[in-house]
VOMI-862172 format. One line per field, with one value per residue: x, y, z of N, C-alpha, C in turn. Coordinates in Angstrom, 3 decimals. Example, Ala and Ser with C-alpha at 12.3 -4.5 7.8 and 13.67 -1.06 7.14 Angstrom:
% VOMI-862172
nu = 13.190,12.850
nv = -5.690,-2.250
nw = 7.800,7.080
cau = 12.300,13.670
cav = -4.500,-1.060
caw = 7.800,7.140
cu = 13.200,12.900
cv = -3.300,0.030
cw = 7.800,7.870
***
This chain:
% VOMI-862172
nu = -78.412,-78.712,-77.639,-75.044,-74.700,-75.208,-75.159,-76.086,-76.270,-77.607,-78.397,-79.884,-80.752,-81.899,-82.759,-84.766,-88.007,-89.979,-89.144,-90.208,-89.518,-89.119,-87.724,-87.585,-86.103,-86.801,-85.621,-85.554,-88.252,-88.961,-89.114,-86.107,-85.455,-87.257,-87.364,-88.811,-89.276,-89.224,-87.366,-86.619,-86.138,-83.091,-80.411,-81.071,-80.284,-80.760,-78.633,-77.547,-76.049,-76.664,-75.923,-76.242
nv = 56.469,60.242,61.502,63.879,65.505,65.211,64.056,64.100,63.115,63.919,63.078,63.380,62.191,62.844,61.177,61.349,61.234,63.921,64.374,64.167,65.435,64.761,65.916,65.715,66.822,66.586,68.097,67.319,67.433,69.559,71.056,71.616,71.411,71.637,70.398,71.095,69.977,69.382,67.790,68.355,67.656,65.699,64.617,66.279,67.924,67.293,68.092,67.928,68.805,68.263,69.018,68.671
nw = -5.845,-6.699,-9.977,-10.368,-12.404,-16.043,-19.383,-22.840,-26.563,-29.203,-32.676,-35.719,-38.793,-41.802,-44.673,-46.579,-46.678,-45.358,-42.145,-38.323,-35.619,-32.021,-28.645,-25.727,-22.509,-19.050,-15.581,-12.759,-12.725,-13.734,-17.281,-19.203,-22.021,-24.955,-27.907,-30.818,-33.877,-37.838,-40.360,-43.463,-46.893,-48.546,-46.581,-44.665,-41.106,-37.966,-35.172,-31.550,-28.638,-25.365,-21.895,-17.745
cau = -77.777,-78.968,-76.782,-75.026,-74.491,-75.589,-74.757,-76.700,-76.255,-78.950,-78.160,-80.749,-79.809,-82.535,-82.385,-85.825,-89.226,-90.278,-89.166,-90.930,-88.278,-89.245,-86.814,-88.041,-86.252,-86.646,-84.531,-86.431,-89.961,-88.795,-88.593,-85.201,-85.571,-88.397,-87.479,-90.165,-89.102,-89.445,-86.558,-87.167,-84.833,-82.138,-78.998,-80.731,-79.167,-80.483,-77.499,-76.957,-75.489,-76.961,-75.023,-77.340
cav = 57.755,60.978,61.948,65.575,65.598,64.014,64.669,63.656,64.189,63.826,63.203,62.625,62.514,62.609,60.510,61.141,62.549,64.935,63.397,64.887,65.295,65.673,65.944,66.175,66.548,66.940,67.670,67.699,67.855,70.606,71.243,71.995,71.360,70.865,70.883,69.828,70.164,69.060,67.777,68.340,67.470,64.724,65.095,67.798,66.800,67.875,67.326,68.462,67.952,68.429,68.946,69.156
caw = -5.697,-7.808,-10.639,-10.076,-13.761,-17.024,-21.116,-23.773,-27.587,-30.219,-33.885,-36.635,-40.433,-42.916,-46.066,-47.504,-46.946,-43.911,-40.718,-37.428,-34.356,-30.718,-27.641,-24.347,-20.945,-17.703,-14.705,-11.188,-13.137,-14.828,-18.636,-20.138,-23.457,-25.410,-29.431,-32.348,-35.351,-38.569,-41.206,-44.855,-47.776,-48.419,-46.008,-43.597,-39.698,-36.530,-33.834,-30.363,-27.074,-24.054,-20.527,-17.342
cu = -78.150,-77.599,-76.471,-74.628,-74.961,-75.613,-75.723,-76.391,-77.026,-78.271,-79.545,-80.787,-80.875,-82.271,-83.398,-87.233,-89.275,-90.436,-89.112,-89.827,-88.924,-87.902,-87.014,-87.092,-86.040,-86.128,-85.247,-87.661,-89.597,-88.200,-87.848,-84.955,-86.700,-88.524,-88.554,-89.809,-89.227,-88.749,-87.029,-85.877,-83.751,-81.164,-79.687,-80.533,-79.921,-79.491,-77.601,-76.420,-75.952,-75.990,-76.538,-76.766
cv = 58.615,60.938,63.989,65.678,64.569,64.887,63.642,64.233,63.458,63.867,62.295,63.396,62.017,62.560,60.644,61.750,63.026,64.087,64.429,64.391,65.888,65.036,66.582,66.494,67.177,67.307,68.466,68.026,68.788,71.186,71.793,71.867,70.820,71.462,69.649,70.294,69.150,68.839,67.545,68.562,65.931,65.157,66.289,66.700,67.919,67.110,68.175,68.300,68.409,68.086,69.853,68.741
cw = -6.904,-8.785,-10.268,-11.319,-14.717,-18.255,-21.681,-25.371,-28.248,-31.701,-34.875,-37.558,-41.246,-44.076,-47.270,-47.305,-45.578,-42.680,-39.257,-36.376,-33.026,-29.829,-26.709,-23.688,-19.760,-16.384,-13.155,-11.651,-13.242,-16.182,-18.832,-20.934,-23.933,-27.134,-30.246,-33.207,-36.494,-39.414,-42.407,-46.114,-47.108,-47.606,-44.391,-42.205,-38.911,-35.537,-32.859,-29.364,-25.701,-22.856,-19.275,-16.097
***
């Protein structure tokens, strides 16, 4: 059975040198999110939450 809903949350907590972040996804072969980024410095945080 499909899902008629689905959450996701993302947390990543850099401790030390330049850490590269991707986060795909998809919903019916079609891209709804697509972050790249890059964390630089002690402590920096990408978080989010996805609802889909």
């Amino acid at each position: 059975m499909p899902l008629a809903a689905a959450g996701a949350t993302v947390q990543v907590i850099n401790d030390d040198a330049p850490l590269k972040v991707t986060y795909k996804a998809e919903v019916n072969g079609k891209v709804v999110n697509n972050d790249v980024l890059t964390l630089t410095g002690d402590g920096s945080d990408y978080t989010k939450q996805f609802t889909y």
